[in-house]
C-alpha positions in Angstrom: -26.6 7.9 -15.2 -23.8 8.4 -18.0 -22.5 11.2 -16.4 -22.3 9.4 -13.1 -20.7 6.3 -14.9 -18.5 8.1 -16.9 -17.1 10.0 -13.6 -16.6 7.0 -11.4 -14.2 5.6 -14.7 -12.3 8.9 -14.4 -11.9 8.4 -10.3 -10.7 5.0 -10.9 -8.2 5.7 -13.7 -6.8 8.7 -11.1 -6.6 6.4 -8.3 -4.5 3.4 -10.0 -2.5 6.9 -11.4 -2.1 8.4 -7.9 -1.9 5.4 -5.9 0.9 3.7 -8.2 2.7 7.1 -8.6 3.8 6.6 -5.1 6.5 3.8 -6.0 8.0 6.1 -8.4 7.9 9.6 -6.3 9.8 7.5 -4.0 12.4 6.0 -6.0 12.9 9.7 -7.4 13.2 11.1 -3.5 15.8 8.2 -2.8 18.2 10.6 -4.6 17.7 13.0 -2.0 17.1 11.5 1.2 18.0 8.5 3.0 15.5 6.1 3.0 14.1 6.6 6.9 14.7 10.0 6.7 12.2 10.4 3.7 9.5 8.6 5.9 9.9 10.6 8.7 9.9 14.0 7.3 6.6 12.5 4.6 4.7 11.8 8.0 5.5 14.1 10.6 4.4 16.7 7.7 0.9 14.3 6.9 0.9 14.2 10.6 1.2 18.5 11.1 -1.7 18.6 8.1 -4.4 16.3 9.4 -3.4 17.1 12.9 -4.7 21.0 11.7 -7.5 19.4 9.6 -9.1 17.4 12.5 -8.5 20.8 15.0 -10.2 23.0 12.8 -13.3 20.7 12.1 -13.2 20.2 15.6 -12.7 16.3 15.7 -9.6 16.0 16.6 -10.3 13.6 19.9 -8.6 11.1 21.8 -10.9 7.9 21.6 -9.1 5.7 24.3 -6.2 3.6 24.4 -7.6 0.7 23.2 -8.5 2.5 19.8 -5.4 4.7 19.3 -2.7 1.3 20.3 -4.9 -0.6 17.5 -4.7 2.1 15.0 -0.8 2.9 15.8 0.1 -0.8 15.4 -1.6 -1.1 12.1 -0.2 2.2 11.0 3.4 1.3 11.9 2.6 -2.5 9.9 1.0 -1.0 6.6 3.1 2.4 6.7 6.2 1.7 8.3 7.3 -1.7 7.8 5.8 -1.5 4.1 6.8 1.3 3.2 10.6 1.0 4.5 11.1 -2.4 3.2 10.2 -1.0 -0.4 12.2 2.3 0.3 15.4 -0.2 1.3 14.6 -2.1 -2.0 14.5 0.6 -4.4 17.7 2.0 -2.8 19.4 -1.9 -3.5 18.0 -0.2 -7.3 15.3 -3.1 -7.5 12.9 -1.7 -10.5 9.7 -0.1 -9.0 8.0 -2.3 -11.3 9.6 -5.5 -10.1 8.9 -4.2 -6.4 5.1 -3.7 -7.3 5.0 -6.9 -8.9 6.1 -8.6 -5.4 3.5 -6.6 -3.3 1.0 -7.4 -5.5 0.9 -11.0 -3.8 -0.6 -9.3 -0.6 -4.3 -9.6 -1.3 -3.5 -13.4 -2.4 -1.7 -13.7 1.1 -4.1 -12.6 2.9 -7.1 -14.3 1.9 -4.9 -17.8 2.3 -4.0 -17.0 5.5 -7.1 -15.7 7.0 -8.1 -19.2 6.9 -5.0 -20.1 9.3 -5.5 -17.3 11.4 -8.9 -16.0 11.3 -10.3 -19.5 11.2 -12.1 -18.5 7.7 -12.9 -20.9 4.8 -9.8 -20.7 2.4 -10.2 -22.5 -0.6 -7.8 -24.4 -3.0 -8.6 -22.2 -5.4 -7.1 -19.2 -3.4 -4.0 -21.7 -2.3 -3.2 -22.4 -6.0 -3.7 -18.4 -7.1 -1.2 -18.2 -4.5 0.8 -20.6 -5.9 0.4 -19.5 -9.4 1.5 -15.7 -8.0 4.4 -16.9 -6.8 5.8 -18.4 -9.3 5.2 -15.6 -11.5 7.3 -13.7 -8.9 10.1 -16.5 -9.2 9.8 -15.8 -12.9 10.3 -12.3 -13.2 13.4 -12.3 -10.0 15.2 -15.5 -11.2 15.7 -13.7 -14.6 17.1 -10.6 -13.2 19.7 -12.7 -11.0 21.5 -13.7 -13.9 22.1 -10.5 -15.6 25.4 -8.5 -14.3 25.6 -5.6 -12.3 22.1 -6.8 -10.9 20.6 -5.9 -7.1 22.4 -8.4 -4.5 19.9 -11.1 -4.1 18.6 -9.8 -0.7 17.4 -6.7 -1.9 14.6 -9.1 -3.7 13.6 -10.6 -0.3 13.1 -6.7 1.3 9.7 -6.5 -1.1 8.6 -10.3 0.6 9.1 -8.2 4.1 7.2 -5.6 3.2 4.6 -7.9 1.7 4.3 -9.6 5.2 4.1 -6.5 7.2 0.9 -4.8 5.6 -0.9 -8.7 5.4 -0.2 -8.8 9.1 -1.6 -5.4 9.6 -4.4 -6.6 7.0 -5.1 -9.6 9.5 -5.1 -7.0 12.7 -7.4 -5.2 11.0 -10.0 -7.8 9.9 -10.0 -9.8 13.5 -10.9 -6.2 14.6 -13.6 -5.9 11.8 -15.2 -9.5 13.0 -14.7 -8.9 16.9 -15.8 -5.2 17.1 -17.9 -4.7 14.0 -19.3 -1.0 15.2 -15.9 0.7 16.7 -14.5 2.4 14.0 -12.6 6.2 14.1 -13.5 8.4 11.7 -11.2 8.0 8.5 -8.9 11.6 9.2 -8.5 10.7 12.5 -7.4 7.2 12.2 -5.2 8.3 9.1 -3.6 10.4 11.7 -3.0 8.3 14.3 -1.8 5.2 12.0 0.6 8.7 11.1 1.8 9.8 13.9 2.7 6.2 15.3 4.8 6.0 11.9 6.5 8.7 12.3 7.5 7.8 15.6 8.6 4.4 14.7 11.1 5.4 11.8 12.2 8.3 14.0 14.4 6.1 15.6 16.6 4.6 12.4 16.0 8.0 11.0 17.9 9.8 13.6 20.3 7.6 14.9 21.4 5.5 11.4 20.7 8.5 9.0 21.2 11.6 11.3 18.1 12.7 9.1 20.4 12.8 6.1 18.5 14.7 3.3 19.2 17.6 0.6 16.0 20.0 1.0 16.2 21.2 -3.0 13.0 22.1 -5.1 12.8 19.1 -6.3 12.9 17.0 -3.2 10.4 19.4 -1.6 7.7 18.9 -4.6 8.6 15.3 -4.3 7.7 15.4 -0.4 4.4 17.5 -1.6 3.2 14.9 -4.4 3.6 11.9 -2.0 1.7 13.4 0.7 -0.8 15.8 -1.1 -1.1 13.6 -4.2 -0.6 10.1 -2.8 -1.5 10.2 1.2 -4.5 12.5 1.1 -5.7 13.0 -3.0 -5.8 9.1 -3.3 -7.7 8.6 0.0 -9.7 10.8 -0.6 -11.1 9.2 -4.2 -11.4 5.9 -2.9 -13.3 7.5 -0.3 -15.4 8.8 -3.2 -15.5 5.7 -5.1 -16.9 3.8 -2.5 -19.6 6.2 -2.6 -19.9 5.3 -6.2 -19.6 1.6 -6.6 -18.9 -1.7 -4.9 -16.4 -2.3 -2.4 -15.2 -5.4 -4.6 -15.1 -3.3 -7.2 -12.8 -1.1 -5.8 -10.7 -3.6 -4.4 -10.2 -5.1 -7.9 -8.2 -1.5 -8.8 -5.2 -2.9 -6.4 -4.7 -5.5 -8.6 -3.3 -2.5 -11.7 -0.6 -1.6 -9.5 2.6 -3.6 -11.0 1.6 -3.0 -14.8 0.9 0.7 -14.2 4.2 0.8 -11.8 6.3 -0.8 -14.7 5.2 1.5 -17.5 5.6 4.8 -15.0 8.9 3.7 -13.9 9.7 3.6 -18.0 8.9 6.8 -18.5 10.3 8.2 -15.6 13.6 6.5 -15.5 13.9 4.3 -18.3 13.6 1.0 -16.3 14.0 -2.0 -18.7 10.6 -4.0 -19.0 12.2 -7.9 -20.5 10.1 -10.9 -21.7 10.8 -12.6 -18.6 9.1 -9.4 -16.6 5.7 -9.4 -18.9 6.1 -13.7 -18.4 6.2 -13.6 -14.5 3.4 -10.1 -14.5 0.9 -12.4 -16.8 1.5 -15.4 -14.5 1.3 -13.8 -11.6 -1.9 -11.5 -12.5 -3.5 -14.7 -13.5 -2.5 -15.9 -9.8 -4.7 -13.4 -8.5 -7.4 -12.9 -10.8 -8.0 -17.0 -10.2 -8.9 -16.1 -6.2 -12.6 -14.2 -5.9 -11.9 -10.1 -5.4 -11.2 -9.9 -1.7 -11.1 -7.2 0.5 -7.3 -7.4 1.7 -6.0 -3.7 1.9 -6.2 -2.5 5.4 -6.3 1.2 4.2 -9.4 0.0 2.3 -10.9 -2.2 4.8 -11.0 1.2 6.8 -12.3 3.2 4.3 -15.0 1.1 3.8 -16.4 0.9 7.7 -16.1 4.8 7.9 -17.8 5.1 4.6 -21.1 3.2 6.1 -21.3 0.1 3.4 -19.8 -2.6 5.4 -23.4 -4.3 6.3 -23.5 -4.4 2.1 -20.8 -6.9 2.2 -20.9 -10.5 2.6 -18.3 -12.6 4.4 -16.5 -14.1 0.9 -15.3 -10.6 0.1 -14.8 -9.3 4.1 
């Protein structure tokens, strides 16, 4: 029972590690590649891997339109639009940290607007953690306008854009949850639809605004390996694990280490300043979120969990 403890500690600390390391490969392949072009050529090669994954194991299958437009839509939401809009940020040279910080209002987004949308209870409580996150957010920025030689303002609203694009794809994907409870892909196979869609999607500004502008060194090919072997597939695959191991709310709480854990990485690795005002509007906004009940909010999770089998386990506060 230790052991089994002690383990599921160890998957959790290398999932916050994995999962957060992602902000900071990507800031590091920014030297490299334009900002499309690193998306593309990060998911047409996820897209080549599970694509030979799923034929070998022999389910690769097509599972009908209906299925594969849901999963593609999603995919382009929480991979695409998220993904560029923090790409185009970090470019602007917006700390990884301060980026986190600003996605890390997603799960309080979600649960407030599922109650608009969804037609689900949302409390004041999760209005005023809202609120509270905010304002932490408002902190940290405002403070960093004001110093010279700081990111244009826009480049602060490109986080807010991604923020809205993976909490509409977290709304898709819970009105699916709620209408069709039991049609679910297999995990690998919707990773690699939600994949393929994305690279598709950024194919376009790739080719045409970037001309797939990129400098294939060593180091730009080991950061293309860690974000797709260490980030897309190793972290996956540990939550994957984890929910094998634990609660789904438990789980869910990890998320909420992402912009301390992004701060201190994007220290080490590129000396990114950490002021008062940045721990002021972190401890505001983490209190923001911590005031709201854990809630199931990551699409990439929400998935996890129904392919996993321990969806009937949950109740409808946390779905």
């Amino acid at each position: 029972m230790l052991h089994r403890y002690c383990a599921s500690i160890a998957l959790g600390l290398l999932f916050v590690l994995l999962w957060n390391s992602g902000f900071v490969a990507a800031e590091y392949g920014l030297q490299y590649s334009a900002p499309f072009t690193l998306l593309f050529w990060r998911y047409a090669s996820l897209s080549a891997v599970l694509l030979l994954y799923l034929s070998v194991r022999g389910r690769l299958r097509w599972p009908g339109l209906a299925m594969v437009k849901h999963a593609s839509l999603t995919g382009i939401l929480a991979h695409g639009v998220w993904l560029s809009c923090t790409l185009l940020a970090l470019q602007q040279q917006v700390p990884a940290g301060i980026v986190a910080l600003i996605t890390a209002l997603q799960p309080l987004l979600t649960a407030a607007f599922a109650g608009l949308t969804l037609g689900e209870d949302s409390s004041l409580r999760q209005w005023l953690g809202l609120v509270l996150g905010f304002f932490g957010v408002v902190i940290a920025i405002g403070a960093r306008l004001t110093i010279k030689d700081t990111p244009p303002a826009f480049a602060y609203l490109l986080p807010f854009a991604a923020v809205a694009g993976i909490t509409i794809a977290s709304l898709l994907q819970r009105r699916h949850t709620i209408l069709m409870p039991r049609a679910h892909l297999d995990l690998a196979l919707t990773l690699f639809y939600q994949s393929l869609a994305t690279m598709l999607a950024v194919a376009f500004p790739a080719v045409l605004s970037e001309r797939l502008n990129c400098t294939w060194t060593p180091p730009f090919l080991a950061t293309m390996l860690w974000l797709i072997i260490a980030v897309s597939l190793t972290a996956y695959g540990i939550m994957w694990l984890l929910l094998q191991r634990m609660e789904a709310t438990r789980v869910a709480s990890l998320f909420y280490f992402s912009p301390p854990v992004t701060m201190m990485m994007a220290w080490l690795a590129f000396g990114d300043s950490i002021s008062t005002t940045d721990l002021l509007g972190l401890l505001v906004a983490s209190t923001g979120v911590l005031l709201g009940p854990v809630y199931l909010s990551s699409p990439f999770l929400l998935e996890a969990i129904f392919c996993s089998g321990k969806a009937e386990n949950l109740s409808n506060s946390h779905l």
